[in-house]
KOLMISE-709217 format. One record per atom (N, C-alpha, C): residue number from 1; atom name; residue in one letter; z, y, x. Coordinates in Angstrom, 1 decimal. Example, Ala and Ser with C-alpha at 12.3 -4.5 7.8 and 13.67 -1.06 7.14 Angstrom:
// KOLMISE-709217
<r k="1" a="N" r="A" Z="7.8" Y="-5.7" X="13.2"/>
<r k="1" a="CA" r="A" Z="7.8" Y="-4.5" X="12.3"/>
<r k="1" a="C" r="A" Z="7.8" Y="-3.3" X="13.2"/>
<r k="2" a="N" r="S" Z="7.1" Y="-2.2" X="12.8"/>
<r k="2" a="CA" r="S" Z="7.1" Y="-1.1" X="13.7"/>
<r k="2" a="C" r="S" Z="7.9" Y="0.0" X="12.9"/>
// end
This chain:
// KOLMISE-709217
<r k="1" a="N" r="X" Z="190.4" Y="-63.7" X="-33.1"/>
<r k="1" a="CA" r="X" Z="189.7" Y="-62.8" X="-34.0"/>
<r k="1" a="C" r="X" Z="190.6" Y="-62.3" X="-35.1"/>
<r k="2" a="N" r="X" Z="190.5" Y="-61.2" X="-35.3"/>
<r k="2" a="CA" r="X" Z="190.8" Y="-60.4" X="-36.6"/>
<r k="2" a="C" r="X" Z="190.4" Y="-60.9" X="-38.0"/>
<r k="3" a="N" r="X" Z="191.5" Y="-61.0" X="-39.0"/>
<r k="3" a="CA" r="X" Z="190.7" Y="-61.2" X="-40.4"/>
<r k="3" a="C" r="X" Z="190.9" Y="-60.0" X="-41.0"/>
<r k="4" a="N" r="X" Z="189.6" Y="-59.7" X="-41.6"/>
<r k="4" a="CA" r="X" Z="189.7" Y="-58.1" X="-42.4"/>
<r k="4" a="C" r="X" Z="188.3" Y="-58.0" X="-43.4"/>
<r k="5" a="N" r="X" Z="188.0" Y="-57.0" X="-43.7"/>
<r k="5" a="CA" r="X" Z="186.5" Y="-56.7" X="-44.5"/>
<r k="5" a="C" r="X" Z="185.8" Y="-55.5" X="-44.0"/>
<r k="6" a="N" r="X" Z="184.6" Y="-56.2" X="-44.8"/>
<r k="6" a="CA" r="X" Z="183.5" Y="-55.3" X="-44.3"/>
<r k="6" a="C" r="X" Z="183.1" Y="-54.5" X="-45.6"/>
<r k="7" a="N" r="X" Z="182.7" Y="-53.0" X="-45.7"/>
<r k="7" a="CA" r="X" Z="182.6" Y="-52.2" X="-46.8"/>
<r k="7" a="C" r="X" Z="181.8" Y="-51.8" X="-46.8"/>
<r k="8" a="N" r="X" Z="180.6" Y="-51.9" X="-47.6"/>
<r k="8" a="CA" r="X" Z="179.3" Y="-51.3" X="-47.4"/>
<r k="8" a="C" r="X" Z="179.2" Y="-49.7" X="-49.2"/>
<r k="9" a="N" r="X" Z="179.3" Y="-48.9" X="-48.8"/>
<r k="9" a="CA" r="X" Z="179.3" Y="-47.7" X="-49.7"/>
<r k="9" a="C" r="X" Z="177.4" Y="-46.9" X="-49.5"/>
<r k="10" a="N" r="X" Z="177.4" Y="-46.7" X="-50.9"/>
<r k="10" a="CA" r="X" Z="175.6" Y="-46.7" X="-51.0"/>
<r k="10" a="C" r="X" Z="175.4" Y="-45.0" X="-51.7"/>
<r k="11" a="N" r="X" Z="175.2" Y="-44.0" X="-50.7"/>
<r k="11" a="CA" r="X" Z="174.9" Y="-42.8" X="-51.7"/>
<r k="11" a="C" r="X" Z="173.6" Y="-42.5" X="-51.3"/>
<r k="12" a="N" r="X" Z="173.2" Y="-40.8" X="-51.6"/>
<r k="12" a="CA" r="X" Z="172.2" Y="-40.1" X="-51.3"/>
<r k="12" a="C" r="X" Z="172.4" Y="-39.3" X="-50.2"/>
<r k="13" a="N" r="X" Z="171.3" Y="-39.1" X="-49.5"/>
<r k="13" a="CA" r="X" Z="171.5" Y="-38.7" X="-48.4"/>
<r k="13" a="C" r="X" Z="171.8" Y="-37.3" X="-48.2"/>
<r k="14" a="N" r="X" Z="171.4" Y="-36.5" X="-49.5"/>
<r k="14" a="CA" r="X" Z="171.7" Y="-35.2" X="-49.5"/>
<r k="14" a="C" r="X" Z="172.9" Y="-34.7" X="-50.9"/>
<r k="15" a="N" r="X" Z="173.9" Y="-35.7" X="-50.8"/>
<r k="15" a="CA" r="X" Z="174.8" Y="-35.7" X="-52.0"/>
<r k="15" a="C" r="X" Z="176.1" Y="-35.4" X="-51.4"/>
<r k="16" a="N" r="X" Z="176.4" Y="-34.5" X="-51.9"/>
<r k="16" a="CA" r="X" Z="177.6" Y="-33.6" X="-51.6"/>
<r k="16" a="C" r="X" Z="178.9" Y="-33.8" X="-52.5"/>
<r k="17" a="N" r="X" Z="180.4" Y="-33.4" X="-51.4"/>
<r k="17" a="CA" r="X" Z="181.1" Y="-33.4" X="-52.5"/>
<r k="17" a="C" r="X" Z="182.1" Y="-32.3" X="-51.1"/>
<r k="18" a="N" r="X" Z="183.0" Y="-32.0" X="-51.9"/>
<r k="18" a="CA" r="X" Z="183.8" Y="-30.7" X="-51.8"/>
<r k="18" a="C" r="X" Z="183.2" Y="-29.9" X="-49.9"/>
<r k="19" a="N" r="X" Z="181.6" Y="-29.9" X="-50.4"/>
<r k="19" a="CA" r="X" Z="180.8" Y="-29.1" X="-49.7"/>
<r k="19" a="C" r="X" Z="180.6" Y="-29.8" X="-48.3"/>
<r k="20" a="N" r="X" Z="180.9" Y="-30.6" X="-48.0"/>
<r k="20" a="CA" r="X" Z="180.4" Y="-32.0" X="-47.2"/>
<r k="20" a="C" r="X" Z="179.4" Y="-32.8" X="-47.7"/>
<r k="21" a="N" r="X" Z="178.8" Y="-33.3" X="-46.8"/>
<r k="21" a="CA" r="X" Z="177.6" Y="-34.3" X="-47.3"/>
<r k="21" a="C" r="X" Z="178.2" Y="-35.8" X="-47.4"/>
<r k="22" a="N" r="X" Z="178.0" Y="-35.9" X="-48.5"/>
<r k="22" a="CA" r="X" Z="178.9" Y="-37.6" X="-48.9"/>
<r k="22" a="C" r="X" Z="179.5" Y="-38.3" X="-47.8"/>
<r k="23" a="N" r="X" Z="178.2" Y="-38.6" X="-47.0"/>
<r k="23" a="CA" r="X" Z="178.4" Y="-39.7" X="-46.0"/>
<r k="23" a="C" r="X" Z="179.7" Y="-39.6" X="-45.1"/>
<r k="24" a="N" r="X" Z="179.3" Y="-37.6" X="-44.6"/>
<r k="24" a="CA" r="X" Z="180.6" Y="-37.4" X="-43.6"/>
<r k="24" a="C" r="X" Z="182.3" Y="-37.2" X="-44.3"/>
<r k="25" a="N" r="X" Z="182.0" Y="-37.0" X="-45.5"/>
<r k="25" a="CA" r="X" Z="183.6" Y="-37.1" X="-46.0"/>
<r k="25" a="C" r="X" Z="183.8" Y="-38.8" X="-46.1"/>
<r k="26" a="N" r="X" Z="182.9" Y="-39.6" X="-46.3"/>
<r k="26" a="CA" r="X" Z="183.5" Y="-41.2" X="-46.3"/>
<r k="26" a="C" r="X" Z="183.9" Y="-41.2" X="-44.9"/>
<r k="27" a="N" r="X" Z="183.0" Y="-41.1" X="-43.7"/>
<r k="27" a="CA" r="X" Z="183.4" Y="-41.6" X="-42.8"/>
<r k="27" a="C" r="X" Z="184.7" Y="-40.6" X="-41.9"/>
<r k="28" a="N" r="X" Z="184.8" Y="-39.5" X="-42.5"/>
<r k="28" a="CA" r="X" Z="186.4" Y="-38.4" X="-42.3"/>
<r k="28" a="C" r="X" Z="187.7" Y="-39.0" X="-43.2"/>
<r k="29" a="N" r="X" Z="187.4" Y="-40.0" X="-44.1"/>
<r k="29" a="CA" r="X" Z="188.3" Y="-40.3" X="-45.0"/>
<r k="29" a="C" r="X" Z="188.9" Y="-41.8" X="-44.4"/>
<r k="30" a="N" r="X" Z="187.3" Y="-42.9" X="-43.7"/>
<r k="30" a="CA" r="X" Z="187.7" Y="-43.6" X="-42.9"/>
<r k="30" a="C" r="X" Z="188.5" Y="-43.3" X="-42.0"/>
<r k="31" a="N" r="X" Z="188.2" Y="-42.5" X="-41.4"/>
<r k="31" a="CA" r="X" Z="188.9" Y="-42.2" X="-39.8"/>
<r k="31" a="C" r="X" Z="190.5" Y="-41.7" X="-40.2"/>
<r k="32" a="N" r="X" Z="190.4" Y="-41.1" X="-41.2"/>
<r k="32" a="CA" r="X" Z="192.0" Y="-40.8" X="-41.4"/>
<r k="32" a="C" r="X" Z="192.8" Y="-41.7" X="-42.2"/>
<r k="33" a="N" r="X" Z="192.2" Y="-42.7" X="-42.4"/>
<r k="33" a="CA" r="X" Z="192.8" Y="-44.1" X="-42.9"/>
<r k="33" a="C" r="X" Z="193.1" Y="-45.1" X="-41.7"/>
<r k="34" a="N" r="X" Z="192.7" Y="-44.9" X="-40.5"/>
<r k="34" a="CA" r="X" Z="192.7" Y="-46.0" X="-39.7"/>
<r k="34" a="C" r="X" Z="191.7" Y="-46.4" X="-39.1"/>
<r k="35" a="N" r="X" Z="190.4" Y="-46.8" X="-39.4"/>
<r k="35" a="CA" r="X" Z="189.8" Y="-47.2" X="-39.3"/>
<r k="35" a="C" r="X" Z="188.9" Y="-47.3" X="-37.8"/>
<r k="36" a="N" r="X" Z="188.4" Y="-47.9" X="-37.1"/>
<r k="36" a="CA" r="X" Z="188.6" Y="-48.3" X="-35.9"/>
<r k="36" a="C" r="X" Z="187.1" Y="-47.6" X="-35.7"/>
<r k="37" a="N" r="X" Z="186.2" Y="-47.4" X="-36.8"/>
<r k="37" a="CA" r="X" Z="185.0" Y="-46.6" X="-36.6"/>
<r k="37" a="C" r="X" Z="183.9" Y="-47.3" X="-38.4"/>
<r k="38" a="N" r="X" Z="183.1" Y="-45.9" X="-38.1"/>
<r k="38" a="CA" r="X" Z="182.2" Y="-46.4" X="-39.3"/>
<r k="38" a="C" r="X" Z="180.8" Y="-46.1" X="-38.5"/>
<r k="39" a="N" r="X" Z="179.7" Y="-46.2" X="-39.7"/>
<r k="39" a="CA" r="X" Z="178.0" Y="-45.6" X="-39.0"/>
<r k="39" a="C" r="X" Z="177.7" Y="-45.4" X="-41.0"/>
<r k="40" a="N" r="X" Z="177.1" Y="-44.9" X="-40.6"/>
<r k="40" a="CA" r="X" Z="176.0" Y="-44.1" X="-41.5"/>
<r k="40" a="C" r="X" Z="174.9" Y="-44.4" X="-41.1"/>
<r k="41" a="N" r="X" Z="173.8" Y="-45.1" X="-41.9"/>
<r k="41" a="CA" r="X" Z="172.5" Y="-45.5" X="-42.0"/>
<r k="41" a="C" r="X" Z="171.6" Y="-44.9" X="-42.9"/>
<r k="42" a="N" r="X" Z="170.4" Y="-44.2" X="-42.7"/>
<r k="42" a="CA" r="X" Z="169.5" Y="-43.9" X="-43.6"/>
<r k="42" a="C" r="X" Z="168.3" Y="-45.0" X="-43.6"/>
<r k="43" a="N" r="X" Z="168.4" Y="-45.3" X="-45.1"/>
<r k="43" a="CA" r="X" Z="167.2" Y="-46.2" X="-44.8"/>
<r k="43" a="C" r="X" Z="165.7" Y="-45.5" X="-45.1"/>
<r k="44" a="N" r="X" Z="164.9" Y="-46.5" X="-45.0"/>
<r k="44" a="CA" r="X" Z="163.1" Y="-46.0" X="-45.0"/>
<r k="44" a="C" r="X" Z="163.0" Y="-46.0" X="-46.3"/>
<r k="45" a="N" r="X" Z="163.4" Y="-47.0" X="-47.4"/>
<r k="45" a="CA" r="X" Z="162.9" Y="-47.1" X="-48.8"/>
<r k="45" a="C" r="X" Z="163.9" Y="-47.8" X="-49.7"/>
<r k="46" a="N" r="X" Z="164.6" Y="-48.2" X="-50.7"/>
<r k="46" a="CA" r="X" Z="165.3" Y="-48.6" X="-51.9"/>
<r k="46" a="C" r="X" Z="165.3" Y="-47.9" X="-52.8"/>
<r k="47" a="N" r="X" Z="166.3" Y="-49.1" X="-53.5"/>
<r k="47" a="CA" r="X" Z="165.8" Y="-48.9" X="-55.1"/>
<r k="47" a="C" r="X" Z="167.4" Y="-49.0" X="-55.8"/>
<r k="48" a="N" r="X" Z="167.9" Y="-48.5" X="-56.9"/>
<r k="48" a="CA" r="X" Z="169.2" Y="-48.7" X="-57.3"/>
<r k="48" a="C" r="X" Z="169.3" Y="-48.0" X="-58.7"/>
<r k="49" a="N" r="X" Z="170.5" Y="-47.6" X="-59.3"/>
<r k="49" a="CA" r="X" Z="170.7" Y="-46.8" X="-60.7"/>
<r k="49" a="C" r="X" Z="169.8" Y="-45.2" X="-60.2"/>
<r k="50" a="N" r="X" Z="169.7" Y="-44.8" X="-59.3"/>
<r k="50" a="CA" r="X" Z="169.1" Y="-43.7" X="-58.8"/>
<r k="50" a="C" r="X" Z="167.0" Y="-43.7" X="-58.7"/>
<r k="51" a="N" r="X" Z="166.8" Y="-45.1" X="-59.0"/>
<r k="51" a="CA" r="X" Z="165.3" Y="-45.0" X="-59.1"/>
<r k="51" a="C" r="X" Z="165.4" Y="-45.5" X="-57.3"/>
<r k="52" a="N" r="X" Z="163.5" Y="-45.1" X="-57.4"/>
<r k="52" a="CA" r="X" Z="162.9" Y="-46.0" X="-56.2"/>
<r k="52" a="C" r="X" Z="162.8" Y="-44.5" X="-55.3"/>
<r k="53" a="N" r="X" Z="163.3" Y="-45.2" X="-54.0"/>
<r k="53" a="CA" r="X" Z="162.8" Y="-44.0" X="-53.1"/>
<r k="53" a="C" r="X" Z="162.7" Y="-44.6" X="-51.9"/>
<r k="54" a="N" r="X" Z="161.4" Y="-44.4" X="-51.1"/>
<r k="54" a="CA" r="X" Z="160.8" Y="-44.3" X="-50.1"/>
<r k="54" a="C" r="X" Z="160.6" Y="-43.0" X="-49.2"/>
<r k="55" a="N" r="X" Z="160.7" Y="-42.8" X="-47.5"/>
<r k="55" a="CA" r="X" Z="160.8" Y="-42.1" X="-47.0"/>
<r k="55" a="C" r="X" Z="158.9" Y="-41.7" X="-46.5"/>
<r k="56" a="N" r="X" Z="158.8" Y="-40.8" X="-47.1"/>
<r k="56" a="CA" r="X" Z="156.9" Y="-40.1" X="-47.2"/>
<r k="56" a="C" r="X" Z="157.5" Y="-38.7" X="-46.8"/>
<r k="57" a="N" r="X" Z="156.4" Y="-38.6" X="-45.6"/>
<r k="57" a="CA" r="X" Z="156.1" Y="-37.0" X="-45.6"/>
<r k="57" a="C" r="X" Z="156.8" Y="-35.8" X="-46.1"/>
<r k="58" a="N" r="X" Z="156.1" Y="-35.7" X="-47.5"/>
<r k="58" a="CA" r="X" Z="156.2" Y="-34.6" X="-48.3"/>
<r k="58" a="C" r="X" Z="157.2" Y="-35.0" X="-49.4"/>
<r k="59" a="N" r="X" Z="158.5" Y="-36.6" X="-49.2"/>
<r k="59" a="CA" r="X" Z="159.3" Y="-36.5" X="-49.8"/>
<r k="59" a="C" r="X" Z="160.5" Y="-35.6" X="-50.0"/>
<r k="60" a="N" r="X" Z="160.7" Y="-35.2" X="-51.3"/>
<r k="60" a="CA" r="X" Z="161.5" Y="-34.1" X="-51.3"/>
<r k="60" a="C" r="X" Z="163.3" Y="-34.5" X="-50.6"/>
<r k="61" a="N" r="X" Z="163.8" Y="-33.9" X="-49.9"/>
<r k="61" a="CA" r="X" Z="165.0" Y="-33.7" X="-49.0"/>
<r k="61" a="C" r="X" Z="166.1" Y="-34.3" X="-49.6"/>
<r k="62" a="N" r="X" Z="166.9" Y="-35.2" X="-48.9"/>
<r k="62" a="CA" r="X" Z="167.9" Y="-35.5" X="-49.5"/>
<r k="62" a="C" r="X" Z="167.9" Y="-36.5" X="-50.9"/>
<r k="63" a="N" r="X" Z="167.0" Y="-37.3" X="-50.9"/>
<r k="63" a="CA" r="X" Z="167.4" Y="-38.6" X="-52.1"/>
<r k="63" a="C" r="X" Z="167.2" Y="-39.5" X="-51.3"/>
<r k="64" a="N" r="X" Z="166.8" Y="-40.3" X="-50.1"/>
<r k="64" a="CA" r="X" Z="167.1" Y="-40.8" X="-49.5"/>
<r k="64" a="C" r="X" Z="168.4" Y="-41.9" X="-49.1"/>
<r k="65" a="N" r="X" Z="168.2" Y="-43.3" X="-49.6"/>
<r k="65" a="CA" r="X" Z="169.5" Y="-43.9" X="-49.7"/>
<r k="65" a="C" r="X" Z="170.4" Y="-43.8" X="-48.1"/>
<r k="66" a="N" r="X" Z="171.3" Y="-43.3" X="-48.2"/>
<r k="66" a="CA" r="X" Z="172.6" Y="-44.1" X="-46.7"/>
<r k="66" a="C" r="X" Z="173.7" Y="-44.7" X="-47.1"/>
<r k="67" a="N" r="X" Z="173.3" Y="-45.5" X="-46.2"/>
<r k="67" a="CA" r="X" Z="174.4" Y="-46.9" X="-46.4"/>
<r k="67" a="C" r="X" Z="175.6" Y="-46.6" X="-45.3"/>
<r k="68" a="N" r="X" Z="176.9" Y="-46.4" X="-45.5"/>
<r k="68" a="CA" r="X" Z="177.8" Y="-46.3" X="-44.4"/>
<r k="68" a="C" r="X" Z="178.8" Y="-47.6" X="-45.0"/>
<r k="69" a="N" r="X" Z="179.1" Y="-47.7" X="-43.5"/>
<r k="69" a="CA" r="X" Z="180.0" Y="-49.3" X="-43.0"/>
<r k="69" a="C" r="X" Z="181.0" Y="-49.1" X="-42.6"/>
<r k="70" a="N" r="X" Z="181.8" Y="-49.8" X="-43.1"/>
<r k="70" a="CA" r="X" Z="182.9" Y="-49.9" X="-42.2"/>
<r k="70" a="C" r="X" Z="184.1" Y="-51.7" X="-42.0"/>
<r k="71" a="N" r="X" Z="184.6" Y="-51.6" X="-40.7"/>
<r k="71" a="CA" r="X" Z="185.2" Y="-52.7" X="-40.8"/>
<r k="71" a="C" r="X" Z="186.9" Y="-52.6" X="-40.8"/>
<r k="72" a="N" r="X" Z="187.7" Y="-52.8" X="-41.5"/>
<r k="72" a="CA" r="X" Z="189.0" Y="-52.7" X="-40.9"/>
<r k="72" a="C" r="X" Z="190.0" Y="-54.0" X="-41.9"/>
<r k="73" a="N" r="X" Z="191.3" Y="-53.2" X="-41.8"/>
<r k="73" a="CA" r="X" Z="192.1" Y="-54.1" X="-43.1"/>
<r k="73" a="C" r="X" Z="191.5" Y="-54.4" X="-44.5"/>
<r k="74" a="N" r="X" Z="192.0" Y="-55.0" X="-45.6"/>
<r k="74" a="CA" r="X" Z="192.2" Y="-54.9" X="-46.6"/>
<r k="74" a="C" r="X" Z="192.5" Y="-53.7" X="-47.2"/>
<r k="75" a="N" r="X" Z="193.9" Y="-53.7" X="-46.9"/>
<r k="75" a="CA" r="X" Z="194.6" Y="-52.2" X="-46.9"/>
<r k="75" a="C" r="X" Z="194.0" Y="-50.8" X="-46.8"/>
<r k="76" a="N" r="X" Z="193.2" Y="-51.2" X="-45.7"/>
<r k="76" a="CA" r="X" Z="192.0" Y="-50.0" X="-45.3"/>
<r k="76" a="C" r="X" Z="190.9" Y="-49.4" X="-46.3"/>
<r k="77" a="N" r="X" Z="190.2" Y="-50.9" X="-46.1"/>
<r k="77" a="CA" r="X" Z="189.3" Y="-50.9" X="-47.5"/>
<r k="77" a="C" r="X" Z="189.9" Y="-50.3" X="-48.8"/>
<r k="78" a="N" r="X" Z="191.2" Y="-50.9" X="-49.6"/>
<r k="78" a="CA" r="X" Z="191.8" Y="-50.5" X="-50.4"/>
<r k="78" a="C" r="X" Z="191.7" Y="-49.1" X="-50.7"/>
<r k="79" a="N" r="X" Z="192.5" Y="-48.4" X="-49.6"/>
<r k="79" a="CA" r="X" Z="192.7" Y="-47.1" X="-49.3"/>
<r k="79" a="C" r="X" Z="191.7" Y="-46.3" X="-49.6"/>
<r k="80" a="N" r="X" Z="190.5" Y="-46.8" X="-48.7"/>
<r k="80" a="CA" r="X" Z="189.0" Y="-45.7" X="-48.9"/>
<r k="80" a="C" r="X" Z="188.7" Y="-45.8" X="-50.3"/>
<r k="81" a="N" r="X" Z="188.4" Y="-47.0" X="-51.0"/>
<r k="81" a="CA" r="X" Z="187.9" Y="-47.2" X="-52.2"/>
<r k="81" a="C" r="X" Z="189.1" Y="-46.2" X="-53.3"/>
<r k="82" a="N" r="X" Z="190.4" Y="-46.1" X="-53.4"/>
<r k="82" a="CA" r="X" Z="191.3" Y="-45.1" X="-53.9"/>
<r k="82" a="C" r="X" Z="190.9" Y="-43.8" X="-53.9"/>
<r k="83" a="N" r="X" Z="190.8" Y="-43.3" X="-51.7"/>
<r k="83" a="CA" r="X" Z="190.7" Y="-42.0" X="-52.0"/>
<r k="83" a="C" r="X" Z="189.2" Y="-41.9" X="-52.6"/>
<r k="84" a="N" r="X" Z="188.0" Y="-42.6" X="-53.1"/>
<r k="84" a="CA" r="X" Z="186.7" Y="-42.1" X="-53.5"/>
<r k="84" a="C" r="X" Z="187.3" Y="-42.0" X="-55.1"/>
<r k="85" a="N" r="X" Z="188.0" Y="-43.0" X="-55.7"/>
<r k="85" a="CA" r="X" Z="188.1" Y="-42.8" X="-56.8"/>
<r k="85" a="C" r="X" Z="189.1" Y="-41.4" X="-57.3"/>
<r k="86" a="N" r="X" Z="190.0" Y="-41.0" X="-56.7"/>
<r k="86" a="CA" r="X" Z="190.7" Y="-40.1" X="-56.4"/>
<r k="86" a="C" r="X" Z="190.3" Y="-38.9" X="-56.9"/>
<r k="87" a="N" r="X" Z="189.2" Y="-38.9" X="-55.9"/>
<r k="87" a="CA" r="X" Z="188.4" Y="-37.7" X="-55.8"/>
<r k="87" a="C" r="X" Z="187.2" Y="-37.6" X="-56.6"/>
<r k="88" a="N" r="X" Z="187.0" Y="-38.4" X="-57.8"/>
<r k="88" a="CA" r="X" Z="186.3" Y="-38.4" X="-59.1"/>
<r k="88" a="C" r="X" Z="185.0" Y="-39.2" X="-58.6"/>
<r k="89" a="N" r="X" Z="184.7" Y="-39.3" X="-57.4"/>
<r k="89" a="CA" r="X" Z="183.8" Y="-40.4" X="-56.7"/>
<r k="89" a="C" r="X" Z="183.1" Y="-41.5" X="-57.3"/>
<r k="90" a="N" r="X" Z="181.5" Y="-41.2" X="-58.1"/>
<r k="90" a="CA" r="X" Z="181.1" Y="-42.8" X="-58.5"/>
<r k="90" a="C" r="X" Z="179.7" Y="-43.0" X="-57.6"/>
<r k="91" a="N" r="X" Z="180.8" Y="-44.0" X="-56.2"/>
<r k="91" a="CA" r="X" Z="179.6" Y="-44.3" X="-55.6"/>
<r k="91" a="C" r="X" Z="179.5" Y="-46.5" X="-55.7"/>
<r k="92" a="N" r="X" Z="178.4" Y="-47.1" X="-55.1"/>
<r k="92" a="CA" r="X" Z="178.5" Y="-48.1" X="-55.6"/>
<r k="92" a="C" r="X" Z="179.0" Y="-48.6" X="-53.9"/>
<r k="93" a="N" r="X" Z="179.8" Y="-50.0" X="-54.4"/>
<r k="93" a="CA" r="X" Z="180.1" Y="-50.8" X="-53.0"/>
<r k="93" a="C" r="X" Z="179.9" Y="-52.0" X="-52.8"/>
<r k="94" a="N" r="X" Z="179.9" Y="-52.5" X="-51.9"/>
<r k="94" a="CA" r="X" Z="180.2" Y="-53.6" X="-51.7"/>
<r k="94" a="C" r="X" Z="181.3" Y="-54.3" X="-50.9"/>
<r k="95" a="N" r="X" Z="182.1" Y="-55.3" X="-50.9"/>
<r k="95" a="CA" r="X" Z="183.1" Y="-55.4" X="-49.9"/>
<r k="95" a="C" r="X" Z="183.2" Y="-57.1" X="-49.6"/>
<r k="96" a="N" r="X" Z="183.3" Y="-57.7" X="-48.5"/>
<r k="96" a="CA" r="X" Z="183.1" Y="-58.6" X="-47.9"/>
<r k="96" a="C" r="X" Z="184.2" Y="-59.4" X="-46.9"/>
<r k="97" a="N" r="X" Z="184.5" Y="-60.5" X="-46.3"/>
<r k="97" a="CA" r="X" Z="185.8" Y="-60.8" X="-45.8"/>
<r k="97" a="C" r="X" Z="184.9" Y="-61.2" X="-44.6"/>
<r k="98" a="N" r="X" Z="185.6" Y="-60.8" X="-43.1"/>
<r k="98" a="CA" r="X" Z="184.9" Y="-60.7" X="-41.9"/>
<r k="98" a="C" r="X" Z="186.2" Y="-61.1" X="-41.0"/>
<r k="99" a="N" r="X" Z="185.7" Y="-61.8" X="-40.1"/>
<r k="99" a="CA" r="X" Z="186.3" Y="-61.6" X="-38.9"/>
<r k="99" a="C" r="X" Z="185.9" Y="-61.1" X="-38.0"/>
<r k="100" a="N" r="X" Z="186.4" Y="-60.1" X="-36.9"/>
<r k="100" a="CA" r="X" Z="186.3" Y="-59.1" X="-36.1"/>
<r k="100" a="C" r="X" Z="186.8" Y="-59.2" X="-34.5"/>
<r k="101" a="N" r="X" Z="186.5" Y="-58.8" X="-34.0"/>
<r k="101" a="CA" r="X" Z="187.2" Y="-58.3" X="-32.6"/>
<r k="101" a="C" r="X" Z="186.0" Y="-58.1" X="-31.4"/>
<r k="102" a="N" r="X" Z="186.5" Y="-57.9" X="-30.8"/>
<r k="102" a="CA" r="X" Z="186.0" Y="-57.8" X="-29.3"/>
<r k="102" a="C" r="X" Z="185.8" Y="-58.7" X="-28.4"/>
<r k="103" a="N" r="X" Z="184.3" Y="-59.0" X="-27.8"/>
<r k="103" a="CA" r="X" Z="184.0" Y="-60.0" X="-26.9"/>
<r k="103" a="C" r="X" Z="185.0" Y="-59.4" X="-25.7"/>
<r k="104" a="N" r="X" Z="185.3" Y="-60.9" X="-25.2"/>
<r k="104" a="CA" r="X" Z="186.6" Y="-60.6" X="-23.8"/>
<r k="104" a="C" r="X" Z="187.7" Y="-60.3" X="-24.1"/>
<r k="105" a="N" r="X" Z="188.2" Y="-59.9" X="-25.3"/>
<r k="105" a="CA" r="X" Z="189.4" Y="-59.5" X="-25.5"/>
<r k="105" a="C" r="X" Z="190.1" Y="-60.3" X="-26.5"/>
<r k="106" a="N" r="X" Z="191.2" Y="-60.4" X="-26.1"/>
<r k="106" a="CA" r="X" Z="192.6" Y="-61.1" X="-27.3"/>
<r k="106" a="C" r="X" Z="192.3" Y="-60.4" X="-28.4"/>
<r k="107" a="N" r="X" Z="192.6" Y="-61.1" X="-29.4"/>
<r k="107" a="CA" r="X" Z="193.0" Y="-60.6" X="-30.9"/>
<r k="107" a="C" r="X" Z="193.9" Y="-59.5" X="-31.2"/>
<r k="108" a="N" r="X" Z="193.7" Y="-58.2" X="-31.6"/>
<r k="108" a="CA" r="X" Z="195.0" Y="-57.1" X="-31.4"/>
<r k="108" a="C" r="X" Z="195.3" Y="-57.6" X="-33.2"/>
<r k="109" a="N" r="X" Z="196.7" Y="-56.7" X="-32.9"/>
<r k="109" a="CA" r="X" Z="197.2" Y="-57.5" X="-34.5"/>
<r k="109" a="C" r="X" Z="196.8" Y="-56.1" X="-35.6"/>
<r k="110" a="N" r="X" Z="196.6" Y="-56.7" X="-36.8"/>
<r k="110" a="CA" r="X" Z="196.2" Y="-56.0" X="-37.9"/>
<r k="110" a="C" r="X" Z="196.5" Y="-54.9" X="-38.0"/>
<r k="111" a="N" r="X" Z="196.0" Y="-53.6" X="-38.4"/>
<r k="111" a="CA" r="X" Z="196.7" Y="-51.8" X="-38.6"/>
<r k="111" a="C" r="X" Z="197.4" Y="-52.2" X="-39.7"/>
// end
């Protein structure tokens, strides 16, 4: 098994930054860090500095929390959490120490 972390980043689903939707510049900023893959999650309902929001009908577009993941190095993690700050970025995170790898497979060594 791999030792590395796990990065949980919490925006809005319709929050933009240099004309990308949040989510896909984190997971374009992962990918050009290294990172072995991310996902983007919209959830049904939460609550945060942003107020309570629930997915209804006639809710208006885009406040909807997504949670995107990712697993890789430290270094990795480091990296993403840099370029968001970088880039004037206040999203919230969380970050976590995981081991990783692949069922059936040997341990590959760290990026």
């Amino acid at each position: 098994m791999i030792q590395g972390e796990r990065i949980y980043l919490y925006v809005r689903e319709g929050q933009r930054h240099k004309g990308l939707l949040l989510y896909e510049w984190l997971l374009k900023q992962a990918r050009s860090l290294g990172f072995s893959g991310g996902t983007a999650f919209q959830s049904l309902a939460g609550f945060g500095r942003h107020g309570w929001h629930e997915a209804h009908f006639f809710e208006e577009a885009g406040e909807l929390p997504v949670i995107c993941v990712f697993v890789g190095s430290s270094a990795q993690v480091d990296g993403l959490l840099a370029a968001a700050t970088a880039a004037g970025l206040s999203i919230f995170f969380s970050r976590h120490p995981v081991e990783y790898g692949i069922t059936g497979q040997p341990a590959q060594p760290q990026a």
